[in-house]
N, C-alpha and C positions, 0 to 999 in steps of 0.2 A: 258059450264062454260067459261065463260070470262076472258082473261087473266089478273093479276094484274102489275101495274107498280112497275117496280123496283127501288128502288135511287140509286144512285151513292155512293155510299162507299168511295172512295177516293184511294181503292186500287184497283191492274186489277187484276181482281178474275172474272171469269164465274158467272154470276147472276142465283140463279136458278130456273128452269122452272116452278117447283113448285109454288102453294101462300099457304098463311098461315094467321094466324091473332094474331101473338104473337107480344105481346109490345116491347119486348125484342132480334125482329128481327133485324139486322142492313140493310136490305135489305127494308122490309116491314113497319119495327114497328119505333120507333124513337130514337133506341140504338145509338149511335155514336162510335166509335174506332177510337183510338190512341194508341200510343208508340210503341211495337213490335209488330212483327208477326214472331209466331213459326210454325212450323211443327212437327206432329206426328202421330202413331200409337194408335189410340179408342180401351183404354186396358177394359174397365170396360161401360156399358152402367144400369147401377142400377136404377140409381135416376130419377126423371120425368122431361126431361126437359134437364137434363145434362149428360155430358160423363167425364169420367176420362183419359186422354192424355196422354201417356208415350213416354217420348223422351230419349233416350238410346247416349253416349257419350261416348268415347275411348280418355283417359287420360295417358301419356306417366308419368309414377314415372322414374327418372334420378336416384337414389340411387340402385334399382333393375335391372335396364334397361329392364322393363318389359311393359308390358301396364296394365291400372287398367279398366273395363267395371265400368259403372255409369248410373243413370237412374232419371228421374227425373217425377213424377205425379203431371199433372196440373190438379185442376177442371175447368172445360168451359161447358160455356151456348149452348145448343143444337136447333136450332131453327125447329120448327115442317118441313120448306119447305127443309133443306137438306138432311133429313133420312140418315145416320149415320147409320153402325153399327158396331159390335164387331172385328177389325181385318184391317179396312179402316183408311188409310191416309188422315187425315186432315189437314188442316189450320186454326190457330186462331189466334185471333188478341183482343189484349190487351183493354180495354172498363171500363166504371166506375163498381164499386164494385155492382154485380146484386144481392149478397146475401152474409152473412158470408164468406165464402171457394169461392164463384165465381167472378174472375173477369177477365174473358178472353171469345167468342164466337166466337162458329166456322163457316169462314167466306167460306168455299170452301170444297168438299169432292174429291179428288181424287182419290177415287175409293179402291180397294184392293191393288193390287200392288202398286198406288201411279208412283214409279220410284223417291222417296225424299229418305226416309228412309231406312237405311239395316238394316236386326239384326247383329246382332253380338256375 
């Protein structure tokens, strides 16, 4: 199998090794990304195509002097070349609206551990 070329994203994220033939690639296809880029924990892998993202957040309430846990579900585009699954640290990065609920795609997989995200 011949390897396929990558493009330049614009961010420094590992290209990856994989090819794919999805339109919706930002690597392969002709997706483009802008604004943020988040990190998280692939809580949900359901739908075809996409993952559901949870990014967990520790908020200091001054009235309690306690801390509040917070969590927040992003949906994002899954592209077939970074296989993703249930439990792995991702990166995504913010893109035009690919569907109703989607407009974020995951630019980078870092594996299980990651070393970004803890629970809490």
């Amino acid at each position: 199998m011949a390897v396929q070329k990558t493009r330049n994203i614009g961010v420094e994220v590992k290209p990856p090794e994989g090819a794919c033939d999805d339109e919706n690639c930002p690597f392969h296809g002709s997706l483009k990304v802008r604004g943020i880029i988040l990190t998280g924990r692939v809580y949900k892998k359901g739908m075809r195509g996409a993952v559901i993202v949870e990014r967990t957040t520790v908020q200091y309430i001054k009235k309690y002097k306690r801390y509040m846990r917070k969590r927040s579900r992003i949906s994002a585009h899954l592209p077939s070349c970074l296989g993703a699954e249930v439990g792995d640290v991702v990166r995504i990065a913010e893109s035009r609206p690919i569907s109703k609920t989607i407009h974020f795609v995951v630019i980078e997989n870092l594996g299980q551990g990651g070393g970004v995200v803890k629970e809490v």
